[in-house]
C-alpha positions in Angstrom: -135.2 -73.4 -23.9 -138.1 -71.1 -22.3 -137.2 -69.3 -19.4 -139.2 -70.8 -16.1 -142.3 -69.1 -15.5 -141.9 -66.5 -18.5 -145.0 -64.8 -19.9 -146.1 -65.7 -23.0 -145.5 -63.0 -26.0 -149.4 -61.4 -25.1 -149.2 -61.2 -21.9 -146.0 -59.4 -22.2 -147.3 -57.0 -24.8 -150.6 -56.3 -22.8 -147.9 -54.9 -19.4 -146.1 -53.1 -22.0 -149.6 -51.3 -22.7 -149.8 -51.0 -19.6 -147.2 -49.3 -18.6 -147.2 -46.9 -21.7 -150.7 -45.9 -22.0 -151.3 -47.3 -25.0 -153.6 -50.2 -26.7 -152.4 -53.2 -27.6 -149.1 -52.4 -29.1 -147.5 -54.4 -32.0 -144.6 -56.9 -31.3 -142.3 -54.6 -33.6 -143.0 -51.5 -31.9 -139.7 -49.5 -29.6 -140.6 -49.5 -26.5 -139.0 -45.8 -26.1 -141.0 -44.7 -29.6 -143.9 -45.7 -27.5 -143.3 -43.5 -25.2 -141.2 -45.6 -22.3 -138.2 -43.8 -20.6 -135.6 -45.0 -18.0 -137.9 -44.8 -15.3 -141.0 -46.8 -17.3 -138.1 -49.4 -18.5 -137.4 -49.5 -14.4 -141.3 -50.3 -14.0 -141.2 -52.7 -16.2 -138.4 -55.0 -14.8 -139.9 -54.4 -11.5 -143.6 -55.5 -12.8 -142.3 -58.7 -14.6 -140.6 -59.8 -11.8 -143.6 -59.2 -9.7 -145.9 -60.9 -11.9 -143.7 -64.1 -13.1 -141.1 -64.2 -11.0 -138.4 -64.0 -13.8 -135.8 -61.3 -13.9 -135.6 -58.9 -17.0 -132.4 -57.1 -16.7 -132.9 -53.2 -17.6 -130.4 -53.3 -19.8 -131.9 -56.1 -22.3 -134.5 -52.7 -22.5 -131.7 -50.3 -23.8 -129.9 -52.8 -26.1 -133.3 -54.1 -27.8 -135.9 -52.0 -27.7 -138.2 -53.8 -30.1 -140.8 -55.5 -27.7 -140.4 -58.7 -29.5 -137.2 -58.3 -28.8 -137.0 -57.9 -25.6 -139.8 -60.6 -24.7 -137.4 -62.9 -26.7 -134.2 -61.6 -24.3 -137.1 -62.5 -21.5 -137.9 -66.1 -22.4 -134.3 -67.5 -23.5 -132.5 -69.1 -20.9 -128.9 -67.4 -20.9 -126.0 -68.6 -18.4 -126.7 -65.6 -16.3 -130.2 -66.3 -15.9 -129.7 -70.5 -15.8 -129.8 -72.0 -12.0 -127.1 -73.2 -10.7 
């Protein structure tokens, strides 16, 4: 089940481009290949919040780089991110 308020998989790549300077990246690329670091990974939580509300724990950046990956970590409902 999608995640409340999550942005689709194109909106999410366009931040990501964003953030790193670069156009239009692929769903498969690293984020950290790209050129992201701890503090652009700390951006990026911060931005997706800002924008859709949702929460994108930093480490769902570190474990699964892959953008499409961590979109997917974004839009899945998990019992942390579930309301109670």
């Amino acid at each position: 089940m999608p995640a409340a308020g999550a942005p689709t998989l194109t909106e999410f790549l366009d931040l990501c481009g964003e953030l790193l300077h670069t156009a239009a990246p692929a769903p498969e690329s690293d984020f950290f290949t790209l050129g992201g670091n701890s503090l652009t990974a700390l951006e990026l939580t911060a931005a997706v919040e800002a924008r859709w509300g949702c929460e994108l724990p930093i480490a769902d950046v570190f474990v699964a780089p892959n953008l499409e990956a961590v979109h997917h970590s974004l839009t899945t409902e998990t019992p942390a991110r579930q309301e109670v």
